[in-house]
N, C-alpha and C positions, 0 to 999 in steps of 0.2 A: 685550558680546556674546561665546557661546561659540563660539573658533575650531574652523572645520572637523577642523584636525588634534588638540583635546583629545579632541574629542566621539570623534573615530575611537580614542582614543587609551584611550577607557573603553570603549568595545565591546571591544576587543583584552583590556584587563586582566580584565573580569569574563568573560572563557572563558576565560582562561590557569587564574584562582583555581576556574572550575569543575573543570577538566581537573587540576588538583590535588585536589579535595575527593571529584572522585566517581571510581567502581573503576577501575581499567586495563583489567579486561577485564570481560564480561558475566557477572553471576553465574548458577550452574546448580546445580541441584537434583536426586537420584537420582531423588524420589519427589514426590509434591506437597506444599507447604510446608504449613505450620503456619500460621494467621491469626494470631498474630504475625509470622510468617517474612516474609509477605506480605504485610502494613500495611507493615513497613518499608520494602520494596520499593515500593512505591505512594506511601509518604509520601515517600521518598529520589527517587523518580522518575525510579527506571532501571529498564533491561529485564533480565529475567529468562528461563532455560530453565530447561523440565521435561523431564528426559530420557525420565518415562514415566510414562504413565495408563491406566488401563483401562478401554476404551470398545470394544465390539462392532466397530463402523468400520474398527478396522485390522484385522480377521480379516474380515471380510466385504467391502467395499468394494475390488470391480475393476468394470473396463468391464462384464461378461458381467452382474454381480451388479446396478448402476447399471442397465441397461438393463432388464434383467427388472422389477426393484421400480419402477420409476417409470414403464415400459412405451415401448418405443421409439416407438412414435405421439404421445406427448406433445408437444405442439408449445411449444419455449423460445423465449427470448429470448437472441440472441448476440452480442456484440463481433465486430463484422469488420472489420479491418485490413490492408493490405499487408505490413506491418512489426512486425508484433506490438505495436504504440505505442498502444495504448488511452488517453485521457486525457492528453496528453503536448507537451509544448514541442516544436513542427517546423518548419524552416528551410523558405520557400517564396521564390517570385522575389517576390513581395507582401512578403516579412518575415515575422519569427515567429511564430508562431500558437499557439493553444492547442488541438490536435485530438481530437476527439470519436469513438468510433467508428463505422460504420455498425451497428446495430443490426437482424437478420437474423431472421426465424421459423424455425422448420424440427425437423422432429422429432427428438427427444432421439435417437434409435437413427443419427438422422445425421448428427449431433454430432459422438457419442462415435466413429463410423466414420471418421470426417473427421482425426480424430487419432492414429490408428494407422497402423502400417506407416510406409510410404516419404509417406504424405500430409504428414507432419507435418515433413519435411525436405525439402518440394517448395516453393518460393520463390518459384513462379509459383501455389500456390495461396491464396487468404487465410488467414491467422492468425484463429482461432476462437476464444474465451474466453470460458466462462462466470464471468462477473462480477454478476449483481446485489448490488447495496449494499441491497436494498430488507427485508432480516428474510425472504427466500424461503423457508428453512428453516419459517417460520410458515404459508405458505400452500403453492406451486407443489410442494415439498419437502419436505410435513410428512410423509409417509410416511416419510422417512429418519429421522427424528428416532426410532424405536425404536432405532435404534442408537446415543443418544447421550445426553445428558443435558438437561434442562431448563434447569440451571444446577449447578453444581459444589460440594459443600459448603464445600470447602477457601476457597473463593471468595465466597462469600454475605455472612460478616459483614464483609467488608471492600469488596468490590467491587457487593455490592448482586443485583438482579436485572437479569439483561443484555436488553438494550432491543431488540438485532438479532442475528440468526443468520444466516451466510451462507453461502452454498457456492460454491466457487471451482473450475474446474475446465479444464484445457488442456493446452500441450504446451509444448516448450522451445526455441520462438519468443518464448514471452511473455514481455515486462517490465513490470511496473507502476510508472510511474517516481516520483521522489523527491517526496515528498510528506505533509502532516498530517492527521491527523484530532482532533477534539473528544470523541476515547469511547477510556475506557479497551480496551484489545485484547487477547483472548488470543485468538493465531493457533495451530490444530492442522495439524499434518502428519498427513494419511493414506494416501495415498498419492507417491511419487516423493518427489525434494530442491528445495527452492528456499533461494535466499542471498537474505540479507536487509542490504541496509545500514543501518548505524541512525545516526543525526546527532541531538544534544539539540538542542532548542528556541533554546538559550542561544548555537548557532550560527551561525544564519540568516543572521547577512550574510554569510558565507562561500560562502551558495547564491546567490546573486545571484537573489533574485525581484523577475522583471518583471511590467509588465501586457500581458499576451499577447491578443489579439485571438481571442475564440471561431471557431474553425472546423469540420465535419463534413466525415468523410472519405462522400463516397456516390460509388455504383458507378455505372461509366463505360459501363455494356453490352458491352461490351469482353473483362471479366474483371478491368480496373483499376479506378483509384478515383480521383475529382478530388476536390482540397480545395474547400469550397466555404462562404467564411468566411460567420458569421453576423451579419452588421451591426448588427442591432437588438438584440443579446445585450449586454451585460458585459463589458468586459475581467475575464480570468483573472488573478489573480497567484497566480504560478506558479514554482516553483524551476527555472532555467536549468542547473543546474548536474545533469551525471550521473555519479555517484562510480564508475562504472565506466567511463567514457570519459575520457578523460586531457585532450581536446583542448575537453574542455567546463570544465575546470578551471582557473579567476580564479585571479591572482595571491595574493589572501587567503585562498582554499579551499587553494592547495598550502601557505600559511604556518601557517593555524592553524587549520584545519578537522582534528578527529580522527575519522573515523569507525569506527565497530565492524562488524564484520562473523559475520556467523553464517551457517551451514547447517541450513537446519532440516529434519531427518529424519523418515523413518514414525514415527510414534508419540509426537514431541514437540511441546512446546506452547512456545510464547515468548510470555513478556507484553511487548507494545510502552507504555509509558505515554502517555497522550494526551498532544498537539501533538508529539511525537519524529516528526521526518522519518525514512520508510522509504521504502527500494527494495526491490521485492522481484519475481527473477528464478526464472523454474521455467529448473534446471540437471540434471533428471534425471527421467525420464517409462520405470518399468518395459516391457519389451516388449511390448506389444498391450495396453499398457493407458492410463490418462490419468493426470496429476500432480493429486491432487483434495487440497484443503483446505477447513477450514471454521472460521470465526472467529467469537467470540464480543464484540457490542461492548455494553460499560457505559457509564451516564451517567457524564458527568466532573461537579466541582464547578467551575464554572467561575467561583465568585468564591476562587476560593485564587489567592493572591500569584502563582504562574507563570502563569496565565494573562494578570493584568495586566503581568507581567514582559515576555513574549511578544509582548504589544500592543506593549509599547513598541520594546521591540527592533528589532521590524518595523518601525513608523513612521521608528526613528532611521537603519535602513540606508537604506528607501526614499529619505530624504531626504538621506543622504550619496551618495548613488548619482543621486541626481535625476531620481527615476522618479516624474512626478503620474499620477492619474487623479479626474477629477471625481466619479464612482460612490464611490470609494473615503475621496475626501476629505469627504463628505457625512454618508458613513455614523455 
């Protein structure tokens, strides 16, 4: 029988040999790469900037412009939170949770109004974010799509045709916290800054992921919000760990967790590689305008080696960590 402490003892060794193999820092790019430049990048399976492309978007795209082309009567769909925590690991007297946002109508011109001035640093107002995951860009927001591209040449023979288009759009209350996805990512900045923390796949037990119990934050009438967990849902697993909070940070995240850290400015594009944990904070929101971004996601090949790599990993912290869930052990 393999002992607890070998089995910890190869997790540790194969990040140490990764954090030796792969770059020290993120590579970046003046102009958009070459599809060689960019297979490698895809094949090596790190993230990449592109300090600039040209796309309409960032010469067009403010509040005033947003509003006009998509018509402030437009009625969205919004993230509303107290805490700008959309999706997110939250300490309650119940125990941890996995919180959902409350999910808001209301027309786009009161959105975007909602995010300017002194609103956006009011603490007794909710945190707003438009987040759909859903390819919006294809329907709610195809309007916007003149000013952008379908899909990218530089892009195509390597990364394929991209599956979802998003539009992301808030203030610098939001965090989107640590977390993976299955689709390859290229994130554009178009307006304002957000920091991105980026963690390999290869690190995960470092994030201590638990099975979090589904909760929705909904409005108290009040102006506040009760958590109000969902029983019959799923446990989440979920990364505990926030690279920018110090006091969420395991003893094995301070010893061998390396994470990369970026600024992604107007006019650049970062490619995340699928299953890389990202955090990703808006730290900068022009004056009377909103921090807008818009991401592009590819299918991944999900029978390449790191995704089976990743299963495993996963399976092997959860069980050095002695976290079961029955949903998960079935699957």
């Amino acid at each position: 029988m393999v002992s607890r402490e070998k089995l910890e003892k190869g997790m540790f060794k194969q990040m140490e040999l990764q954090q030796v193999f792969l770059p020290a820092e993120i590579s970046e790019f003046d102009t958009p790469p070459l599809p060689t430049q960019l297979a490698k990048q895809v094949g090596l399976g790190f993230p990449m900037v592109i300090k600039k492309i040209d796309l309409p978007c960032f010469e067009k795209w403010n509040a005033a412009y947003l509003k006009e082309k998509l018509g402030e009567d437009l009625v969205v769909s919004i993230a509303e939170t107290p805490l700008g925590n959309a999706d997110s690991p939250l300490d309650t007297n119940d125990g941890s949770v996995f919180v959902k946002p409350h999910t808001a109508e209301m027309p786009f011109g009161e959105f975007i109004d909602s995010l300017q001035g002194s609103n956006c640093f009011d603490n007794k107002k909710p945190v707003r974010y438009l987040q759909n995951q859903d390819g919006c860009m294809a329907t709610a927001y195809k309007v916007l799509m003149e000013d952008l591209v379908d899909n990218f040449e530089w892009a195509d023979e390597v990364l394929g045709v991209p599956e979802l288009i998003n539009l992301w759009v808030g203030d610098t209350r939001t965090t989107s916290r640590l977390h993976c996805d299955s689709f390859e990512n290229l994130y554009i900045q178009v307006r304002g800054v957000k920091k991105f923390y980026l963690i390999p796949p290869t690190e995960v037990y470092c994030l201590d992921e638990q099975f979090l119990t589904s909760a929705t934050y909904v409005p108290d009438g009040e102006g506040g919000y009760n958590v109000v967990n969902d029983k019959d849902m799923p446990k989440t697993l979920f990364p505990t760990v926030n690279p920018a909070d110090e006091k969420t940070h395991n003893s094995i995240y301070r010893k061998h967790c390396r994470p990369f850290v970026v600024e992604l400015h107007e006019g650049e594009v970062l490619y995340i590689p699928s299953l890389w944990y990202h955090q990703v904070q808006i730290v900068e929101t022009p004056e009377d305008d909103a921090n807008v971004s818009v991401n592009y996601w590819y299918p991944a090949n999900c029978a390449m080696p790191q995704y089976m790599k990743h299963d495993y990993l996963r399976y092997t912290s959860l069980m050095l960590r002695g976290y079961e869930d029955e949903n998960y052990e079935s699957e």
